[in-house]
C-alpha positions in Angstrom: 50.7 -26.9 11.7 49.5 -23.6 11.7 50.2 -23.3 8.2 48.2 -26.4 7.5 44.9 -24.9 9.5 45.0 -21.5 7.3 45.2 -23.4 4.1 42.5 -22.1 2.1 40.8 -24.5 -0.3 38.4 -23.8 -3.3 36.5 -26.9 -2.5 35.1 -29.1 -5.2 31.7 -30.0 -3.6 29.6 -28.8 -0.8 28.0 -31.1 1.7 23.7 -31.1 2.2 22.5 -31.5 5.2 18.9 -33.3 5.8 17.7 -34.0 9.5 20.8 -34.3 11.9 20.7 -37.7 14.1 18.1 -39.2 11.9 20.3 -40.3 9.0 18.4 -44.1 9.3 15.2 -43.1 9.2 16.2 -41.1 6.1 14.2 -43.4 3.7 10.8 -43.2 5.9 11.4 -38.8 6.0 11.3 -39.1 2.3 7.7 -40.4 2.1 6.2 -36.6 3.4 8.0 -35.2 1.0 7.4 -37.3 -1.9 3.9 -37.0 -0.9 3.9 -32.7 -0.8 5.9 -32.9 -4.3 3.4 -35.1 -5.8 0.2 -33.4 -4.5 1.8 -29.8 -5.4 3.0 -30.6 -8.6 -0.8 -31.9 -9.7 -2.5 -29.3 -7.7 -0.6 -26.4 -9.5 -1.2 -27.8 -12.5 -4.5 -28.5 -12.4 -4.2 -25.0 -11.6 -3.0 -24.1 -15.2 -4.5 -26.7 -17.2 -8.3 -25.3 -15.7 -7.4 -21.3 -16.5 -5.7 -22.6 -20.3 -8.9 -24.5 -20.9 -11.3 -22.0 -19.6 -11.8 -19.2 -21.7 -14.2 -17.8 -18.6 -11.0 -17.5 -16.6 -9.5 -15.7 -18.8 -9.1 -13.0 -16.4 -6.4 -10.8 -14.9 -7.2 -12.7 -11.4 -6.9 -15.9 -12.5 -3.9 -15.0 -15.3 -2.0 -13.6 -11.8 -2.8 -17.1 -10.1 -1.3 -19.0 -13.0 2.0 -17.1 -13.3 1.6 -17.8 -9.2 1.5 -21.1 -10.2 4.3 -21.6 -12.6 6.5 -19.4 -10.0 5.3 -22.4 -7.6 6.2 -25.1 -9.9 9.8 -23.2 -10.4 10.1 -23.9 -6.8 9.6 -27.1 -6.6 11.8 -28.4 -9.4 14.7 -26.3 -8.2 14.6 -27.8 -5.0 13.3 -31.7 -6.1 16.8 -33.0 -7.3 18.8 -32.3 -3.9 16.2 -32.6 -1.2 15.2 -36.2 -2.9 18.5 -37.3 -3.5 19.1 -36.9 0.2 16.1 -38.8 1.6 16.2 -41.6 -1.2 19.6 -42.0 -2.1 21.5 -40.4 0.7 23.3 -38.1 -1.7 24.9 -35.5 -0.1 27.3 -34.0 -2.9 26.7 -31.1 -4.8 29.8 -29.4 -6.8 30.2 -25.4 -6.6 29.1 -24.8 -10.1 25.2 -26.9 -9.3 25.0 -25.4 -6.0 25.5 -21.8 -7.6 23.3 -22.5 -10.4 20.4 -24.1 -7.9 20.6 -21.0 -5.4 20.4 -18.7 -8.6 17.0 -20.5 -9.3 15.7 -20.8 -5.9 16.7 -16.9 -5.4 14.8 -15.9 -8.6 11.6 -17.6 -7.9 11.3 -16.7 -4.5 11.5 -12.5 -5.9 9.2 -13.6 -8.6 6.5 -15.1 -5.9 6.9 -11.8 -4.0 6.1 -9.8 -7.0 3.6 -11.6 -8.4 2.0 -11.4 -4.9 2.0 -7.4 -4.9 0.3 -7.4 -8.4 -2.4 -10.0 -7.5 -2.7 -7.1 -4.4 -3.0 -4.2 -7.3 -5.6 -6.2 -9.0 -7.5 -6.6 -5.7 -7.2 -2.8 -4.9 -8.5 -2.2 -8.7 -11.3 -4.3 -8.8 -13.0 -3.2 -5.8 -12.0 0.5 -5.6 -12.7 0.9 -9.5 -14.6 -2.1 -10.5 -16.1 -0.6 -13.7 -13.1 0.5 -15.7 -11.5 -3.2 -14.1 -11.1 -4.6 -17.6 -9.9 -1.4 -19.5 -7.4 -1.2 -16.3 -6.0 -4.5 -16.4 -6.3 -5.9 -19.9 -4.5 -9.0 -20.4 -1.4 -7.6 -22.6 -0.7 -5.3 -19.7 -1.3 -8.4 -17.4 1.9 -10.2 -19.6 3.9 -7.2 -19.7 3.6 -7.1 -16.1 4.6 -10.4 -15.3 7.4 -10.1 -17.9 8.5 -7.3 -15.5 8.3 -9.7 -12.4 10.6 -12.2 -14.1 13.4 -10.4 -15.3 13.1 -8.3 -11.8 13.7 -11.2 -9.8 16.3 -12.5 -12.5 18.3 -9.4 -12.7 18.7 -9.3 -8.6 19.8 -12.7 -8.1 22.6 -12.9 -11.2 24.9 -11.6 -9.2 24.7 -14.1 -6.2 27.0 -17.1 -8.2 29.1 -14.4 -9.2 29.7 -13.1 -5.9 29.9 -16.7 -4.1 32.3 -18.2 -7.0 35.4 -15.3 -6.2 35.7 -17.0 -3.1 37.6 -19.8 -1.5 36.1 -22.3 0.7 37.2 -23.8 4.0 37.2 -27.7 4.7 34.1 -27.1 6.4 31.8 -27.0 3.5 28.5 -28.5 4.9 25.7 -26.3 4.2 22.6 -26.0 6.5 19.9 -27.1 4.5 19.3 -29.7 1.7 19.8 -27.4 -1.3 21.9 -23.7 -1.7 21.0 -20.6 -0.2 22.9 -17.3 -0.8 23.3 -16.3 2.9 23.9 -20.2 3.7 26.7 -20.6 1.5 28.5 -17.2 2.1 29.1 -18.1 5.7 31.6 -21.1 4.3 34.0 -18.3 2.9 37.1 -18.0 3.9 37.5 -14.5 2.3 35.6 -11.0 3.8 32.2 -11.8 3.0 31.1 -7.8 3.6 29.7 -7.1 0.0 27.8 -10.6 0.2 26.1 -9.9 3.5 25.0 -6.4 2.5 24.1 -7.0 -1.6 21.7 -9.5 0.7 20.8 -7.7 3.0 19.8 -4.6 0.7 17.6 -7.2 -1.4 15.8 -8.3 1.5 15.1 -4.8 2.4 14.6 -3.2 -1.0 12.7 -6.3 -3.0 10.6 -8.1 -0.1 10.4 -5.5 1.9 9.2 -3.0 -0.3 6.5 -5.7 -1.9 5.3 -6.7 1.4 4.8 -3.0 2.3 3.1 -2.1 -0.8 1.0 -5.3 0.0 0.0 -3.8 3.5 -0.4 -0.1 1.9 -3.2 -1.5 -0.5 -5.3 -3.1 1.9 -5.3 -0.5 4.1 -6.5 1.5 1.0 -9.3 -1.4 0.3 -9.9 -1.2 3.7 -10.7 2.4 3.7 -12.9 1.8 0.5 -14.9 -0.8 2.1 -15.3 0.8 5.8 -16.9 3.6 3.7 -19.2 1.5 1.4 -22.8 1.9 3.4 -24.2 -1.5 2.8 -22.3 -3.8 5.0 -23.4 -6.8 2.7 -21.2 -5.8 -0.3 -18.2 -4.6 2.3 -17.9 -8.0 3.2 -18.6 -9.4 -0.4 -15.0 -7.6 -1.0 -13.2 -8.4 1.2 -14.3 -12.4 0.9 -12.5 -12.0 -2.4 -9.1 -11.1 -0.8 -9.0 -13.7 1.8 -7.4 -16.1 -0.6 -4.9 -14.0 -1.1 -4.5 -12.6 1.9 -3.4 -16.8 2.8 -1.3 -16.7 0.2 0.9 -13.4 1.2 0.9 -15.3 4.8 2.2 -18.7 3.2 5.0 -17.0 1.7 6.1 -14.0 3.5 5.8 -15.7 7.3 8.9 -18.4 7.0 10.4 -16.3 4.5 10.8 -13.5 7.0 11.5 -16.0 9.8 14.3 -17.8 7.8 16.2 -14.7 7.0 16.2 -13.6 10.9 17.5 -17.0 12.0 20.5 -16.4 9.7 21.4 -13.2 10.3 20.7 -12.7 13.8 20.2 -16.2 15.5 23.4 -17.5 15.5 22.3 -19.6 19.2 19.5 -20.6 17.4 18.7 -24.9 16.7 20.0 -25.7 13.6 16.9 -27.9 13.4 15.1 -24.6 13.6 16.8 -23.1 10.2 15.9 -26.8 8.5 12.3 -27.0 9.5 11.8 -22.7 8.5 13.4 -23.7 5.2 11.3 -26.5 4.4 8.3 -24.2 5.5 9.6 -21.7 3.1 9.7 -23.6 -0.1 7.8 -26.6 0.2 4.1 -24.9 2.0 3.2 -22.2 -0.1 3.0 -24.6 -3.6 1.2 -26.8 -1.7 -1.3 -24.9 0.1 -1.9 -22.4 -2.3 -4.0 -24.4 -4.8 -6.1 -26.0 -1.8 -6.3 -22.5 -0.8 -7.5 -21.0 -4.0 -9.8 -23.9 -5.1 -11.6 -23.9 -1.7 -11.7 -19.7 -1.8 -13.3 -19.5 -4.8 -16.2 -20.9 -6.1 -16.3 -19.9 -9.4 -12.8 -22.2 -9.7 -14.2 -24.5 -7.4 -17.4 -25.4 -9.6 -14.2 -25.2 -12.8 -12.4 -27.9 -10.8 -15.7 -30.1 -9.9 -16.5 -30.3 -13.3 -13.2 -31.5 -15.0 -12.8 -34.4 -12.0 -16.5 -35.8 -11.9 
């Protein structure tokens, strides 16, 4: 019997988890999150179409806020087929090689959003602290370049998660936490020492968000500085009104993110309902908010928006 218990199987499939006890009221759950799909996908891009169309926005700020955007819009597809499936159809499947590939994506994005946050930061810290040599600064090839940067950055740090999930063997027990694949969700199904998983994870966290959300705190506390110093307290605040978008955004992003990857590390007593709600938080909020956000921040893409709907 024994024998039997240690078996260890490389399991086809992994089992999604949406809200536990309210498997009958899954159909009526699925309306909130049809809606937040719907209203995310058109605000984002609304979001795109406006800066393409514009050639007034053709401008490092609002270049950042599109590849914010498409990061976004990354997001939300990633995570569309399994959460959906699970509210509509009750589909609870997912075989290794989809979960790997989803949890590859999800991974990606998410270091993409974080670095596309700490230019969008630069840009800020340019623009007030230097705003006449702003354009010779940030031209718009550099702009690409950088972003090309973000994206094979977060790329390159998340390859190795399927790699390092698919040498294992899974237990029986292969229900997952959430309604798509996480790294640190699925490692804890292992049967095998899961030691480099747990800290190639944990470095990331450290050395990618961390060191982006730092940066982040480092350059405001620079235009901080700058502005404290400026005499008329008219154009201080001038400044810093054009941060406070983004200033929501870092929030948005780096609030559940941060709360989602204490919870699995250290709260193993903590409400499984908990984890579910953080990680819906996580990747459903920010490309939602973020185009209300910006849009009601700005008015120069305000009066932009306006003026394509009326």
């Amino acid at each position: 019997m024994s024998a039997v218990n240690d078996t260890k199987l490389n399991s086809a499939i992994f089992l999604l988890t949406g809200i536990p006890g309210q498997e009958e009221v899954h159909l009526w759950i699925s309306i909130p999150f049809c809606f937040i799909y719907v209203f995310s996908i058109l605000g984002n891009s609304t979001i795109l179409f406006i800066i393409k169309t514009d050639p007034s926005l053709h401008e490092p700020m609002y270049i950042l806020l599109s590849m914010l955007a498409i990061t976004d819009l990354g997001l939300l597809i990633s995570t569309i087929p399994t959460i959906l499936g699970i509210y509509l159809f009750n589909s609870r499947e997912i075989s290794l090689d989809a979960c790997f590939a989803q949890l590859f994506f999800i991974h990606s994005f998410a270091m993409i959003e974080s670095s596309i946050l700490l230019l969008m930061a630069f840009d800020r810290f340019v623009a007030i602290s230097n705003p006449l040599r702003y354009a010779s600064i940030l031209t718009l090839p550099r702009i690409f370049k950088m972003g090309l940067v973000c994206v094979l950055r977060g790329m390159a740090v998340s390859f190795p998660f399927p790699f390092l999930l698919k040498r294992f063997q899974y237990c029986r027990v292969n229900v997952l936490s959430h309604s798509y694949c996480l790294h640190q969700d699925v490692m804890k199904l292992a049967c095998s020492d899961i030691t480099v998983n747990y800290i190639y994870g944990l470095f990331l966290t450290i050395s990618m968000d961390g060191l982006d959300s730092l940066l982040i705190f480092l350059s405001y506390l620079m235009i901080l500085k700058m502005v404290l110093s400026v005499a008329s307290h008219t154009e201080g605040f001038r400044a810093l009104n054009t941060c406070v978008s983004h200033l929501c955004a870092i929030l948005l992003f780096y609030t559940p993110e941060i709360a989602l990857s204490l919870t699995h590390r250290l709260g193993k007593g903590s409400s499984p309902l908990l984890q579910i709600v953080l990680g819906y938080i996580y990747l459903l909020i920010p490309p939602l908010m973020n185009p209300i956000v910006y849009s009601v921040k700005s008015r120069h893409f305000r009066g932009r928006i306006i003026r394509v709907f009326v």
